[in-house]
C-alpha positions as CSV (number, residue, x, y, z in Angstrom):
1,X,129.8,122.4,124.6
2,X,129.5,122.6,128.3
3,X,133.0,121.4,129.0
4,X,133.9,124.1,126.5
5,X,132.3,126.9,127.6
6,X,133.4,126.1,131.3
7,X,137.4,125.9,130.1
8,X,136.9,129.5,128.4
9,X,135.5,130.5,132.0
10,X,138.2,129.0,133.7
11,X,140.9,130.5,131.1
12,X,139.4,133.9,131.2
13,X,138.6,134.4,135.0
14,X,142.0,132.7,136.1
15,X,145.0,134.3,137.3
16,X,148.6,134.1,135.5
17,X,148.8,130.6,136.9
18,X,146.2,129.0,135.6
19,X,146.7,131.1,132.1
20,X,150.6,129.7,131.8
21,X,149.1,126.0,132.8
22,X,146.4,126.0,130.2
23,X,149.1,126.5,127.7
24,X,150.8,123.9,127.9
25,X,147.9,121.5,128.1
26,X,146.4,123.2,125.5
27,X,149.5,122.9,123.4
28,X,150.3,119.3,124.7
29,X,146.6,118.6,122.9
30,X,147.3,120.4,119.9
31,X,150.6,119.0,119.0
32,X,149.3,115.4,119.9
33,X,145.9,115.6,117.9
34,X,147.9,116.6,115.2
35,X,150.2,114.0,114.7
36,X,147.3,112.0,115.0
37,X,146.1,113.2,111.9
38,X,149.6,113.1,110.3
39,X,150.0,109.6,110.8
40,X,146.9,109.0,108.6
41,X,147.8,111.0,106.2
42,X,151.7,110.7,106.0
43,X,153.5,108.0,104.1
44,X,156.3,109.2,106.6
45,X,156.6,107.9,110.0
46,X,158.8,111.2,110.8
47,X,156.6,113.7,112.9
48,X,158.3,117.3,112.1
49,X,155.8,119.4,114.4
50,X,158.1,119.3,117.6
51,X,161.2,119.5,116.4
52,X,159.7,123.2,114.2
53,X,158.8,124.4,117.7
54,X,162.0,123.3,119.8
55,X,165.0,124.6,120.6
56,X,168.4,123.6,118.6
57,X,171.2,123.0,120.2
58,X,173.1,124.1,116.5
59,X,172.9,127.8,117.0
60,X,173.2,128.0,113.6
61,X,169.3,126.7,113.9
62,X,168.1,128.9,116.1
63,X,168.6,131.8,113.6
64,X,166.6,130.1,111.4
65,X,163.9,129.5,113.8
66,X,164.7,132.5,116.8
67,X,161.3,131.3,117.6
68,X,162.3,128.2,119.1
69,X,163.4,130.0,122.3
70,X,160.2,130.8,123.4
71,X,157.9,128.4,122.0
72,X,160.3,125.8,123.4
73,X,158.9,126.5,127.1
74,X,155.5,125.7,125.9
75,X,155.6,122.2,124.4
76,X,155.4,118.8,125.7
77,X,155.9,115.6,123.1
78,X,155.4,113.3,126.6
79,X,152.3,113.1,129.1
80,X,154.0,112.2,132.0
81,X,156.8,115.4,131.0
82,X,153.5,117.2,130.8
83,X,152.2,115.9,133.6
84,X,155.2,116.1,136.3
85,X,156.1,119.8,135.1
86,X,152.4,121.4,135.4
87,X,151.9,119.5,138.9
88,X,155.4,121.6,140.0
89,X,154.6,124.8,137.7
90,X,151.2,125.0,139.7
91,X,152.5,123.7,143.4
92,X,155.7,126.5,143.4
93,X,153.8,128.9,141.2
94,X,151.3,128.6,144.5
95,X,153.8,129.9,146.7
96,X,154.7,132.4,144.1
97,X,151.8,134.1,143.0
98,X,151.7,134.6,147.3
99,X,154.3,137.3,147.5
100,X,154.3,138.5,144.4
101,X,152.0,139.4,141.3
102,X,150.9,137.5,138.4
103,X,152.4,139.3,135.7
104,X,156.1,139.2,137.5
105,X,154.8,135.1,137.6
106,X,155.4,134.7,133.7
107,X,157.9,137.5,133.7
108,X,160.1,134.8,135.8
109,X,158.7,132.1,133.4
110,X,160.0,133.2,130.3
111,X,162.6,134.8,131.3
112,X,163.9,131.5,133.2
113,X,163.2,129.4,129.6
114,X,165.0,131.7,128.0
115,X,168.0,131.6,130.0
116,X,167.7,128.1,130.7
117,X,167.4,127.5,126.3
118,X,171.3,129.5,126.2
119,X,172.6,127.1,128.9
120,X,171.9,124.3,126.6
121,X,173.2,126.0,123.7
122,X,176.6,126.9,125.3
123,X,176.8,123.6,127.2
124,X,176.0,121.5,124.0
125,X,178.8,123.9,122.2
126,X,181.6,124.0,124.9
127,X,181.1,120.4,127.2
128,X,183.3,118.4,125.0
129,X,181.4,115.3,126.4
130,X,177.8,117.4,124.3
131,X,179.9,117.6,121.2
132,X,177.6,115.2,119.5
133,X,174.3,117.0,120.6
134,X,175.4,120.3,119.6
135,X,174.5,119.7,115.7
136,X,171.6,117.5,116.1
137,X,170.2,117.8,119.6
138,X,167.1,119.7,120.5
139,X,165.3,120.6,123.7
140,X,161.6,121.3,124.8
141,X,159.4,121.6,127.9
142,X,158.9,123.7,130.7
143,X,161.3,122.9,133.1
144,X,163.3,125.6,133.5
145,X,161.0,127.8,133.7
146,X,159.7,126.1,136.7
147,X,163.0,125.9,138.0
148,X,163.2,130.0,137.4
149,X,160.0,130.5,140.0
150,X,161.0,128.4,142.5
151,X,164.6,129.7,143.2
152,X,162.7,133.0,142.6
153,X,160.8,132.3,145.3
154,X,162.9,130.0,147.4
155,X,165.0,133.0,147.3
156,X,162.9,135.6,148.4
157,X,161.3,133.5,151.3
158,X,164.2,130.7,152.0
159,X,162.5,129.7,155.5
160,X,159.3,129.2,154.3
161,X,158.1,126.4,154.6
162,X,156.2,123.3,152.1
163,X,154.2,119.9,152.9
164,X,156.4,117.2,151.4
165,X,154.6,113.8,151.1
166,X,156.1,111.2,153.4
167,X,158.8,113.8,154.7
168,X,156.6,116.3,156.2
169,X,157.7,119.7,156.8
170,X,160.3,121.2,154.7
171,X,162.1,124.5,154.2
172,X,161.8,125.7,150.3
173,X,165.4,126.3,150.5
174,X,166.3,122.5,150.9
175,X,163.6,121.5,148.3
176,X,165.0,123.8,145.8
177,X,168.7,122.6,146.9
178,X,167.4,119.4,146.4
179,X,166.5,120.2,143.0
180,X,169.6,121.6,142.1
181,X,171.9,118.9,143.5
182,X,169.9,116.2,141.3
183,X,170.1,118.4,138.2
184,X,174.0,118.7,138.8
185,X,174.8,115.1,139.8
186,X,173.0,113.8,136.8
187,X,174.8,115.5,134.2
188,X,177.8,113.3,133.6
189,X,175.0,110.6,133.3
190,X,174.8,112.2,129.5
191,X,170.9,111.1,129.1
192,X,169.5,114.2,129.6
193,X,172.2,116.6,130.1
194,X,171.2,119.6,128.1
195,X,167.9,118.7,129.8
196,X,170.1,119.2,133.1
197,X,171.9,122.2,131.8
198,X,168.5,124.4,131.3
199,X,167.4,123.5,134.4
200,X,170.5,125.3,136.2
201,X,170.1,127.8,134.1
202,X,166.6,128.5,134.8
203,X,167.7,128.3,138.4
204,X,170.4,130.8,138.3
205,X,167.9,133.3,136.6
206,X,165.4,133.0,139.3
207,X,168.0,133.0,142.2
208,X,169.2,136.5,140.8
209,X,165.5,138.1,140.4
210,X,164.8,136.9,143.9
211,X,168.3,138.3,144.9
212,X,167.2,141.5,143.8
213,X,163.8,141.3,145.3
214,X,165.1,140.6,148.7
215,X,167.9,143.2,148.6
216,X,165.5,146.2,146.8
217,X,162.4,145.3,148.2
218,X,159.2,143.3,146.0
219,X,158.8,145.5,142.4
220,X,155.9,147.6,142.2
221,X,152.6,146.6,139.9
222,X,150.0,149.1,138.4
223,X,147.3,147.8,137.2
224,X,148.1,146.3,134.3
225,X,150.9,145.0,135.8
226,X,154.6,145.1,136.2
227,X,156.5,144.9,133.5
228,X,160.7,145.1,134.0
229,X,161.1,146.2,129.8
230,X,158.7,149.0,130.0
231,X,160.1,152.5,130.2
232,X,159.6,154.0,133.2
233,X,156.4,156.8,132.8
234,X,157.1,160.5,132.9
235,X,153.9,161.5,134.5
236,X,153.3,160.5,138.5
237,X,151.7,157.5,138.9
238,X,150.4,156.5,142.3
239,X,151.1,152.8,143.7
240,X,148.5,151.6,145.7
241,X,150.2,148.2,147.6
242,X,147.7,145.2,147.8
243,X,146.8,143.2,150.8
244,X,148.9,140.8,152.2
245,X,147.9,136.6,151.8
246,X,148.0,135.0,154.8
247,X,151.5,133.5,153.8
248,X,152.5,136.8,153.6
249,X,151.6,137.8,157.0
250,X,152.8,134.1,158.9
251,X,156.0,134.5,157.2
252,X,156.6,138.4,157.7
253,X,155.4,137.7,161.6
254,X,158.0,134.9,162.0
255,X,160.5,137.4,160.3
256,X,159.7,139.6,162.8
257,X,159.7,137.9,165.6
258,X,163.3,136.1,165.0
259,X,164.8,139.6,164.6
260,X,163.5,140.7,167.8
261,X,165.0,137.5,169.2
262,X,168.6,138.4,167.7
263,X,168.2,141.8,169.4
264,X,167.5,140.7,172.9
265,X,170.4,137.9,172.2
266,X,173.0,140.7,171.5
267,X,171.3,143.1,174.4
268,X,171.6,140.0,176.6
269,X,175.3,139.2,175.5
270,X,176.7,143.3,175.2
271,X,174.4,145.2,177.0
272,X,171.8,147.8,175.0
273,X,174.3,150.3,174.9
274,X,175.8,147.8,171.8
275,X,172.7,148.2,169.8
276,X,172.4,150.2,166.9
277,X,170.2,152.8,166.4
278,X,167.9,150.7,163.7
279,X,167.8,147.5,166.2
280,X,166.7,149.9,169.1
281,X,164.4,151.3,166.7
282,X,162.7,147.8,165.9
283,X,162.9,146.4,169.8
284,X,161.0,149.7,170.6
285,X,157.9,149.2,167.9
286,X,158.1,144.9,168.6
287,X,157.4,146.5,172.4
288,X,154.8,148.5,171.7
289,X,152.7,145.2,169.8
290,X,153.3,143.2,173.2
């Protein structure tokens, strides 16, 4: 009961992270323990848990099971789908929950899964080549979702930059690029192309939140966190900002320092007279740090 007691610790005093990857083991174990038991009990070899709890590609399906859409993002038939999806889930949700809050973490999850479930549906109803998945096919896992936080992220921070294992250093704009190229090339491969599909469309989600961070600025979290389907409150409410990580400040520093660089290029190439009154503004305060 130790190991027990120690997961309910974990669970409980984790962030949004560790919450989203306990799921899906948790379900991973659950689905798997249980078809264990089927299988001894069943005169059936047929195993009807995951397909219950997956997406259809028939949308005719979903409306009998809307449920699929979400549960869908939670549930893993394979361990080494588990396996390769939590290990990218928790290495970008890492850079993630850096900038930005917990709560917006699975508000990019789901809504990435979600968006990356009507991909497939569309694509498996309007790629003539998915013709013959659209009435039987079915999709699960957690890949678009991951997909959804790191173009969220890749977006928001584009020049920061990851440890790749016998590359080195690597901006998270190429690595999500790199993502996205393989997703795209493989489709006409037809093994996994509704697979492929919800990938993209996971990634299009996040690359339009993390648009709208960069352009607006980071959304604001009380304390019990932000949420973008929550009416906005009548009375006053007072944000208080939370400290910067030190990814934060490194890449906010190098930020910095390359727009001050851009100014003395343009001072140096048209005189200060050509500067705005925003980029004098910013040389001035970069001055006053020296």
């Amino acid at each position: 009961m130790g190991i027990v007691s120690e997961i309910k610790d974990s669970f409980k005093e984790g962030g949004a992270l560790t919450k989203l990857i306990y799921i899906n083991a948790f379900v991973f174990l659950l689905v798997r323990l249980c078809e264990a038991f089927y299988s001894l009990s069943a005169e059936s070899a047929y195993y009807p848990v995951p397909e219950w709890f997956s997406v259809p590609s028939n949308p005719a399906r979903i409306l009998l099971k809307p449920w699929t859409s979400l549960t869908y993002m939670f549930l893993h038939y394979d361990f080494l789908h588990l396996v390769s999806n939590l290990l990218c889930l928790y290495w970008f949700g890492r850079i993630f929950v850096s900038f930005f809050e917990g709560r917006q973490l699975v508000t990019v999850y789901v809504a990435g899964g979600l968006c990356g479930a009507l991909f497939f549906v569309v694509g498996s109803n309007v790629i003539p080549a998915l013709y013959p998945l659209s009435q039987s096919g079915f999709m699960l896992g957690a890949s678009a979702s991951v997909m959804a936080v790191l173009f969220a992220v890749t977006r928001y921070a584009p020049d920061f930059r990851v440890n790749v294992v016998l590359i080195g250093e690597v901006r998270l704009k190429y690595l999500a690029l790199a993502y996205f190229a393989f997703d795209v090339i493989s489709i006409p491969a037809l093994q996994n192309a509704g697979g492929h599909l919800a990938h993209i469309g996971g990634a299009v989600l996040g690359f339009c939140i993390g648009y709208r961070w960069a352009v607006k600025g980071k959304p604001r979290a009380t304390g019990t966190g932000w949420n973008p389907f929550r009416r906005k409150p009548k009375m006053t409410v007072v944000y208080r900002r939370r400290p910067m990580t030190d990814m934060e400040y490194n890449y906010d520093k190098a930020m910095r320092t390359r727009e001050v660089d851009r100014i003395l290029d343009k001072v140096k190439s048209s005189g200060y007279a050509s500067l705005t009154s925003e980029e004098k503004k910013k040389l001035f305060d970069a001055s006053k740090n020296l």
